[in-house]
N, C-alpha and C positions, 0 to 999 in steps of 0.2 A: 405610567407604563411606557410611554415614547419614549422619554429618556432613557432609559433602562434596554428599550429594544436599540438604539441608537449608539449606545454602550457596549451592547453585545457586539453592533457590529465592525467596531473598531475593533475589536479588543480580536474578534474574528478576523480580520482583513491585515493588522499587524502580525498575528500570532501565523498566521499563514504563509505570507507575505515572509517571513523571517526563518519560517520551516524549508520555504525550498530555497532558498541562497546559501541557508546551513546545508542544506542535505546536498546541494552540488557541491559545495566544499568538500564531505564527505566520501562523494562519488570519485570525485575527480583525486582526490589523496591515495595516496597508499592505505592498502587495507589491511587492518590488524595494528594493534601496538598502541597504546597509550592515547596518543590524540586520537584518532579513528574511533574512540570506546569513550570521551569526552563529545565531540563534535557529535556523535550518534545521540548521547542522551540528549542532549542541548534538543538537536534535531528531532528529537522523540515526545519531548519537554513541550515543545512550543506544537508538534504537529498534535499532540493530548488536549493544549488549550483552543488550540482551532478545530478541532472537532466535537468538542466539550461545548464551544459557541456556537457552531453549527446546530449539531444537534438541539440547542436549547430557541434557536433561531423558526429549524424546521418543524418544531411539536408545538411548540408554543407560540410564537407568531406570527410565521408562514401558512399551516395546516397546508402545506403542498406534497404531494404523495413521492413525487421523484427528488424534492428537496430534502425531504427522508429520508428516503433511499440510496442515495449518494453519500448522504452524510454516513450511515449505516452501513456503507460497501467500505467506507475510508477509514472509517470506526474499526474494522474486522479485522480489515490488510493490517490496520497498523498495530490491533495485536496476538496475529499469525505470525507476525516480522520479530516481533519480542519473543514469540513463545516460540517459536522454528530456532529459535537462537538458544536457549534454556534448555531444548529439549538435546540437546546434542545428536545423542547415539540410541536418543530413542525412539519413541515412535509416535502420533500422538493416541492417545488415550481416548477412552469410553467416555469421559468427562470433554473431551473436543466437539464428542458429536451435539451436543446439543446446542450450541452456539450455530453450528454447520448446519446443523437440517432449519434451524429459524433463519436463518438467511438464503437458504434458499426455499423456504413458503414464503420472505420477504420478496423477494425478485418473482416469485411466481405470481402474488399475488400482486406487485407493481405491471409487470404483464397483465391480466386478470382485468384491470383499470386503468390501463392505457387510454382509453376511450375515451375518460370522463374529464376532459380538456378545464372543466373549473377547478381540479383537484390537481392541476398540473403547473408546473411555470414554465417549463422549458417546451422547444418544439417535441413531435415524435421522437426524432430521431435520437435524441439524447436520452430520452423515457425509456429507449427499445437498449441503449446501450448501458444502461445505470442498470434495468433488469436482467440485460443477458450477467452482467459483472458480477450479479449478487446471487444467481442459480449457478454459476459456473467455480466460481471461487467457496462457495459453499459445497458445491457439489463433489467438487475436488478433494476438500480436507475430508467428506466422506467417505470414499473413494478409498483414501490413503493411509486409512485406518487397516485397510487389506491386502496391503503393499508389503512385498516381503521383506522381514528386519532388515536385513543385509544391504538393501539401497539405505536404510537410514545414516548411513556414514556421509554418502553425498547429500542426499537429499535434503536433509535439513540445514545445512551450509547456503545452498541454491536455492533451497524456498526463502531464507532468513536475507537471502541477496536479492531475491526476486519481488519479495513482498515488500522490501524497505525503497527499493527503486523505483518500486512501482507507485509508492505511496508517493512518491515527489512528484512521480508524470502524473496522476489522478489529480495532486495539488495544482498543478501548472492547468491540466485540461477546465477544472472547475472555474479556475482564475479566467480562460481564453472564453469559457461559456458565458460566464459573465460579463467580459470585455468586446468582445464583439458578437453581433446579431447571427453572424452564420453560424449552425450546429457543425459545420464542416471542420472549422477552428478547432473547436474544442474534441472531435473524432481525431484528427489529423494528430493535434498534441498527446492522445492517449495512445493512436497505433504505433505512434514514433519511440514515445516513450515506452510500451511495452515490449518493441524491438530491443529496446536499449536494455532494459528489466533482464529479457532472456540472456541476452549477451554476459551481464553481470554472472547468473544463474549460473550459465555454463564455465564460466571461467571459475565461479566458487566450486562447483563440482570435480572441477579437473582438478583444483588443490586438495578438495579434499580426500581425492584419489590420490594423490602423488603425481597426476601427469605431469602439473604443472610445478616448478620448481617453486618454496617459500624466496623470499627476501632474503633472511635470514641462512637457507641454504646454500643460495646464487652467493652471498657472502661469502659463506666456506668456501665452497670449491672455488671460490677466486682467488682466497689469500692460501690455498693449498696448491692452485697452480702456481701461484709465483714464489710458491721455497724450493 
């Protein structure tokens, strides 16, 4: 079984490791169009086998409650970021909620057993922040089940930018948790990157309003100004 657990973590720490250097390529490209829709699944690909490792890490030969829990917040995001994307114009569904309310009795009950420091790897501070993530983001797709149609034209643009952004800063923060002793690291790398998430968010929303002009648009009325 060493072996095997040893294997996992390779296979985890490359498939990781390779998800966010794709997913800043991603970020950092133009969005929409041919490669943006390659680089994403690539991106999607490898962020499935690292969490796939994780998870198989944190039940099976961690038994740690916040290493769970992380892995099961990052599990979620990444597919809220797929299905926010599929669902276009609509809305999510009675079939959303049940994934939603178990992630947040997940985080409620990570709260709940905070306490019990041999069921933990990480300090407080990262315990209290992996369980607000997973009452909040579950709480959220609840939530948004009663949300009026009519935002769904932005919304799921901004959630599907929000969630897949977000899934890289989470990658990065787990990465900085591990890499160095202070919980502050890996705090700093998720408030930063969720700054960044929102920013994403808002600028998908304004395109999917029209505020924001396409590529494609900016195009036209460039080669229409110049005849």
């Amino acid at each position: 079984m060493p072996d095997i657990h040893v294997l996992n973590i390779i296979t985890h720490v490359t498939a990781g490791s390779l998800a966010i250097l794709t997913g800043l390529v991603v970020l950092a490209r133009r969005k929409g169009g041919g490669v943006h829709q390659m680089m994403g699944r690539i991106t999607v690909g490898l962020a499935i086998a690292c969490v796939t490792t994780a998870l198989i890490g944190a039940f099976v030969f961690r038994g740690k409650l916040d290493l769970m829990g992380v892995s099961i917040v990052i599990s979620y995001n990444l597919w809220a970021g797929v299905r926010a994307l599929k669902l276009k114009e609509n809305g999510r569904r009675l079939g959303d909620l049940g994934p939603a309310i178990l992630v947040v009795m997940a985080g409620t009950g990570l709260f709940g057993m905070s306490r019990i420091e041999s069921l933990l790897n990480w300090p407080p501070a990262l315990v209290y922040a992996t369980a607000g993530s997973l009452v909040t983001y579950g709480g959220w797709d609840v939530v948004r089940t009663l949300l009026p149609s009519r935002w769904r034209l932005w919304l799921n643009p901004a959630e599907h930018a929000f969630r897949m952004a977000g899934l890289i800063a989470a990658l990065m923060s787990v990465a900085a948790a591990t890499l160095f002793p202070s919980p502050y690291v890996a705090l700093g790398v998720s408030g930063v990157g969720s700054l960044i998430a929102f920013a994403f968010a808002f600028r998908a929303a304004r395109k999917a309003l029209g505020v924001t002009p396409s590529a494609a648009l900016k195009a036209r009325l460039k080669a229409d100004s110049e005849l």
